[in-house]
Each structure stands twice: as structure tokens, then as C-alpha cells.
C-alpha positions as CSV (number, residue, x, y, z in Angstrom):
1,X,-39.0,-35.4,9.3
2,X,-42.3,-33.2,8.6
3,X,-41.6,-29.5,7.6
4,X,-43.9,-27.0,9.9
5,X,-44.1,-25.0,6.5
6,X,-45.9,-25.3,2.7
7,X,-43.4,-24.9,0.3
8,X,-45.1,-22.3,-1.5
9,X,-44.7,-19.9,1.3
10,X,-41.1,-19.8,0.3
11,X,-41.2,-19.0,-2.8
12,X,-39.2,-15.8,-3.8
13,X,-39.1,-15.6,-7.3
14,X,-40.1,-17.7,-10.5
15,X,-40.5,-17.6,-14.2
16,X,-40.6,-20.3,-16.9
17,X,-36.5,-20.8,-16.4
18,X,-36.2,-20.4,-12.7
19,X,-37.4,-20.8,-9.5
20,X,-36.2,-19.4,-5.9
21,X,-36.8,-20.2,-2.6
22,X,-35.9,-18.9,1.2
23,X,-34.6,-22.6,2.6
24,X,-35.5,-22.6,6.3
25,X,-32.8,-23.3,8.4
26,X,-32.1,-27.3,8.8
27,X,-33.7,-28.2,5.7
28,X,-31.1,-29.7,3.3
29,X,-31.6,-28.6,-0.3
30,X,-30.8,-32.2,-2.1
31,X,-30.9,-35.4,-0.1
32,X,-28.1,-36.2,2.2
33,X,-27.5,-39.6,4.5
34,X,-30.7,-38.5,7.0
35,X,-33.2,-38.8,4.8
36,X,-34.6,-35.5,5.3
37,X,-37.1,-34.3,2.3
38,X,-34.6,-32.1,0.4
39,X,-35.8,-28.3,-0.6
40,X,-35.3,-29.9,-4.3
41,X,-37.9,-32.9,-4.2
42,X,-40.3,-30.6,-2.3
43,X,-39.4,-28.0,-5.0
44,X,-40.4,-30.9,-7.6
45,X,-43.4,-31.3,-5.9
46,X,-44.7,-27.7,-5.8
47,X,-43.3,-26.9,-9.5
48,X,-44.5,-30.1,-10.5
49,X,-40.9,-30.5,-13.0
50,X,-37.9,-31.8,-12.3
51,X,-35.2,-29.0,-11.1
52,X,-31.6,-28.7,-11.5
53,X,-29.4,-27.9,-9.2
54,X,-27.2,-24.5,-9.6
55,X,-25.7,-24.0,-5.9
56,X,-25.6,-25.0,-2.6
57,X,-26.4,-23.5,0.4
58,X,-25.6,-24.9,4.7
59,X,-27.9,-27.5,5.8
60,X,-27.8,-25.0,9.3
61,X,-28.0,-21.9,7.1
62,X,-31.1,-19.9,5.4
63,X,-32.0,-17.9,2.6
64,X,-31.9,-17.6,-1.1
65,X,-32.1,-21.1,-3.1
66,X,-32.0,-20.9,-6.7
67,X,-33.0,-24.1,-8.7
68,X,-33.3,-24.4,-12.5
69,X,-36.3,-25.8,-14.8
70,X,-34.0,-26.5,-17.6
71,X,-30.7,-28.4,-17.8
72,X,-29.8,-25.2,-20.2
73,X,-30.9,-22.4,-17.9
74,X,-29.1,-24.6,-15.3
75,X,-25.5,-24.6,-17.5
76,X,-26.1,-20.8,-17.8
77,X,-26.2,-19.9,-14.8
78,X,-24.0,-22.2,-13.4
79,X,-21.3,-20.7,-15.9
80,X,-22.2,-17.0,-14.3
81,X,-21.2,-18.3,-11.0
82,X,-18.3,-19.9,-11.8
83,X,-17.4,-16.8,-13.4
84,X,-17.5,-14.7,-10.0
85,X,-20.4,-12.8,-12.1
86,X,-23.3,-13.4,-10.1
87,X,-23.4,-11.3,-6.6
88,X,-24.0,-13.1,-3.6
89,X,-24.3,-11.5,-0.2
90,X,-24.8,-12.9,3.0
91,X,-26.0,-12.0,6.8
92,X,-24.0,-13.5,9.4
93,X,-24.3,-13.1,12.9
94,X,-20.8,-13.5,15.1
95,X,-20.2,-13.6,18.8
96,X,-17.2,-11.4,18.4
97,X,-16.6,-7.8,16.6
98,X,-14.0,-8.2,13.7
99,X,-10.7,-5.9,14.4
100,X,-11.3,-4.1,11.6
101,X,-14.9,-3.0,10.2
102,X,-14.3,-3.7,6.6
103,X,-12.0,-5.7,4.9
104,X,-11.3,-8.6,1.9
105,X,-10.5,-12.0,3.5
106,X,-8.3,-14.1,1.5
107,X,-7.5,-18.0,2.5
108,X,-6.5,-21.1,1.3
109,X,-9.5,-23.7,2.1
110,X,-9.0,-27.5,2.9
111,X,-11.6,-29.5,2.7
112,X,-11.9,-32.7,5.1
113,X,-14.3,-34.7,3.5
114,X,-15.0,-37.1,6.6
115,X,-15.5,-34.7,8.9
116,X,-17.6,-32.6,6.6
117,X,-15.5,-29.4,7.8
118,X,-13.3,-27.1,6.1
119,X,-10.0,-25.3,7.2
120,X,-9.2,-21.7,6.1
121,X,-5.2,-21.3,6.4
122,X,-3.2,-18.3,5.7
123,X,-1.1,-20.5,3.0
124,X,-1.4,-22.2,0.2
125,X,-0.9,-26.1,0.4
126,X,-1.4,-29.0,-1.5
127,X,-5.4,-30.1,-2.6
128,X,-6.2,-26.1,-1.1
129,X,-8.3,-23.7,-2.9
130,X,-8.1,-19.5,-3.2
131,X,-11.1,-18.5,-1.4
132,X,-12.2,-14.3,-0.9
133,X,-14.9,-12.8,0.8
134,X,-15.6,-9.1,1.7
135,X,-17.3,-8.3,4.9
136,X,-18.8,-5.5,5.8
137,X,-19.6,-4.2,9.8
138,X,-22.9,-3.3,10.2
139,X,-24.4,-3.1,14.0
140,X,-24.3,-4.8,17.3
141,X,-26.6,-6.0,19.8
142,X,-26.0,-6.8,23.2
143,X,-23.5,-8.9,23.0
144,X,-24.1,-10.0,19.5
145,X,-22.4,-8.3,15.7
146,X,-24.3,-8.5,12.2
147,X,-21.7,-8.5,8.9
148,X,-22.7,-8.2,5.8
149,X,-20.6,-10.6,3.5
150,X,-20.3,-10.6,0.0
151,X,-19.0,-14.0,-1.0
152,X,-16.3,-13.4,-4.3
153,X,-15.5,-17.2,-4.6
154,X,-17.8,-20.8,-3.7
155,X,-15.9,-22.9,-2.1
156,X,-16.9,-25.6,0.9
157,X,-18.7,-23.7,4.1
158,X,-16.0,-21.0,3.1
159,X,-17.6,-18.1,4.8
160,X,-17.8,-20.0,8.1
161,X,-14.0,-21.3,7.9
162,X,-13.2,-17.8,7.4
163,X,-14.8,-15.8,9.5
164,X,-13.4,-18.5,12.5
165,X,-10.0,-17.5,11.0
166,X,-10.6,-14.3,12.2
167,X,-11.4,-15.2,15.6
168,X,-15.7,-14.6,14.4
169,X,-17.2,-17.7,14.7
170,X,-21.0,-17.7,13.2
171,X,-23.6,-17.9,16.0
172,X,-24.5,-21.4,16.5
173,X,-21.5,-22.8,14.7
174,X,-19.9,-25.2,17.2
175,X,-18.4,-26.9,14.2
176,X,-16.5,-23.6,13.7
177,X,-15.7,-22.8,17.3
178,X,-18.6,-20.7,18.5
179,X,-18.7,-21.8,22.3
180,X,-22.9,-23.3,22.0
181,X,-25.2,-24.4,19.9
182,X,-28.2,-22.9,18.7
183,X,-31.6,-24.8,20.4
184,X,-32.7,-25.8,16.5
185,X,-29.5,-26.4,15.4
186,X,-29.3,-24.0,12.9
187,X,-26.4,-21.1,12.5
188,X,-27.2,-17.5,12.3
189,X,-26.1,-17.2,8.3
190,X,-28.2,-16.1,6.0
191,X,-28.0,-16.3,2.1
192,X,-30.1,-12.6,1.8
193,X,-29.2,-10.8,-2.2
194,X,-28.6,-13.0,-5.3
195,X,-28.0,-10.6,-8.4
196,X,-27.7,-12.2,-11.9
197,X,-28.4,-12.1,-15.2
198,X,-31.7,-14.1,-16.2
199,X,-30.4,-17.1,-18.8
200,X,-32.7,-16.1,-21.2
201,X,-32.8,-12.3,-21.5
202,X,-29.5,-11.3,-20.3
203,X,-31.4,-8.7,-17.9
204,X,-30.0,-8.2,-14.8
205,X,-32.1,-10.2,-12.2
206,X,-32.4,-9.3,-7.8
207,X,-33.4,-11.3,-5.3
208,X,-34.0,-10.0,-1.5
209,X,-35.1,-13.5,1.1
210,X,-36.3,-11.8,4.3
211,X,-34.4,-13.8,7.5
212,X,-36.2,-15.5,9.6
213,X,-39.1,-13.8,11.4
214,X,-39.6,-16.2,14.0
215,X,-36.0,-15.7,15.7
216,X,-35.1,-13.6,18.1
217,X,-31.7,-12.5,17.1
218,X,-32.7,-11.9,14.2
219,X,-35.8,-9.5,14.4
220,X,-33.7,-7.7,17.1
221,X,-31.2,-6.9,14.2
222,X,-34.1,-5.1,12.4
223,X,-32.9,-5.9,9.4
224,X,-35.2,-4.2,6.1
């Protein structure tokens, strides 16, 4: 598949350790059984090094992408996440307006590696992992909600399990329960504030990925 973008359009942030992009929606970012270009061999391409991976992010979702230039930056980093040190806040757009406005969501998730789909249960269970988000309501349109989440763990499509636990299926998220599909197949989440320390420096590093301009729901949000 041909990308209707250049790669260097999405570039948020880079220095000699790191590099960030905003990952359109539908582009995977490292190869996967379609045989998509990955954001990580066009990545390659535009850095002209190889990158290492640090997290993932939806093949349906958008926003911040953060690759390493050095296996050592990479481990760094890597260990700041792991740590529940680096801050990661998502957009997500839900059909339905969570009973409360604000509140800590904790779960036990299952992964079910066939169906590529996780399960967010009130429990704990064998082979299930502690996940917590926060989410914050912030406004509505017509018959659409935007939450802020702030994502405390990283564990498989964890912030879609759980806000279908609630009864908020993501936009677009038939794999989660929302009732249709979005026309490009993507899901209205958005990976929009990465804080961390830089894996040199120790400073503390931000990163802001605009959402999507081109779509609808979006721009009617009017998000800065």
C-alpha cells in the first residue's frame, strides 16, 4: 500500500538519540502479516539509520511514535516506561458519556492472541495482567464525548478493553463493541503528550502530535 503522505511531514521531534513521529491512522509501526510499509522502515528510510523500537502504538490509532537511534538510548528509555515514569496521555473519542467525569480504571487484562483482542475483567485470573488508566471528561459534540486518558500501565490495546468495560467503546472500534466502523478503518484514539526524560541529559523532554486535521470529528472537537 502507498502512503498519501512524506514521512518527513510527521516528524515531531528529533535529536541525535531520538526520533518522533505522528503515525497516521492505519499505518502499522513495524511490519505485521499485510505487508504494509511499517512507520519503522519508512522511519529508516528518512533517518537514513536503523531505529529501535521503544513502544507500540494501534495499527487503527494515531499520534506520538517514538523510535530510538541507539540500542542504548532504546534500553533507557524502555526502562522509564516500564518504570510507569514516562507520561502518556491519550485523546479518545466514545459514543457514550462515562457515569462519572473522572475516575482511575483498574482491570485485569487477557490477552487472546488469535483473535488479536484483549479482555478487561473486574478480577484477577490466571495469565491476566494489572492494568490502570485515568480518564478525564472533557466535552461533547452532538452525539459524540472526547476523554482525555492518561495511560499509568502498557498493556495489549488496554485503553480500548477498558473503556468497553465501562460501557465507552472508542469511535470506530467494532472490535470493542462500538456499533460501526469508521469509513478508513481507523478508531478515534489518539496517542497526543509523551513526557520523558531524554537518555542522555536526564532533562525532562514534551511532546504534543496535533490529531488529525483532515477528520471531521476531530476538528469539531477543536482540540489546541
Amino acid at each position: 500500500m502507498e502512503h498519501a503522505f512524506q514521512i518527513g511531514s510527521l516528524v515531531l521531534y528529533k535529536n541525535n538519540q531520538l526520533i518522533a513521529f505522528n503515525k497516521p491512522a492505519g499505518v502499522p509501526v513495524q511490519a505485521d502479516k499485510t505487508g504494509d510499509k511499517p512507520l519503522l522502515g519508512l522511519g529508516e528510510i528518512y533517518t537514513r539509520c536503523k531505529l529501535y523500537l521503544i513502544h507500540r502504538l494501534d495499527r487503527p490509532a494515531s499520534g506520538i511514535t517514538l523510535f530510538a537511534k541507539a540500542p542504548g538510548a532504546q534500553a533507557r528509555l524502555s526502562e522509564q516506561f516500564q518504570g510507569r515514569e514516562v507520561e502518556k496521555v491519550y485523546l479518545a473519542v466514545v459514543g457514550s458519556k462515562p457515569e462519572a467525569e473522572e475516575g482511575l480504571l483498574r482491570h485485569y487484562i487477557v490477552k487472546n492472541a488469535r483473535l488479536n483482542r484483549s479482555v478487561a475483567l473486574d478480577e484477577e485470573k490466571p495469565g491476566s495482567q494489572l492494568a490502570e488508566l485515568s480518564y478525564r471528561y472533557l466535552r461533547s459534540i452532538d452525539r459524540y464525548h472526547l476523554l482525555e486518558v492518561r495511560l499509568l500501565s502498557g498493556r495489549h490495546h488496554q485503553i480500548r478493553a477498558q473503556l468497553a468495560a465501562i460501557g465507552c467503546p472508542i469511535k470506530g472500534d467494532v472490535k470493542y463493541g462500538f456499533r460501526r466502523g469508521n469509513p478508513d478503518r481507523s478508531i478515534h484514539l489518539h496517542a497526543w503528550k509523551l513526557r520523558f526524560r531524554h537518555p542522555v541529559s536526564g532533562e525532562w523532554e514534551e511532546i504534543t502530535a496535533p490529531v488529525p486535521a483532515a477528520d471531521p470529528v476531530w476538528k469539531a472537537f477543536e482540540i489546541d
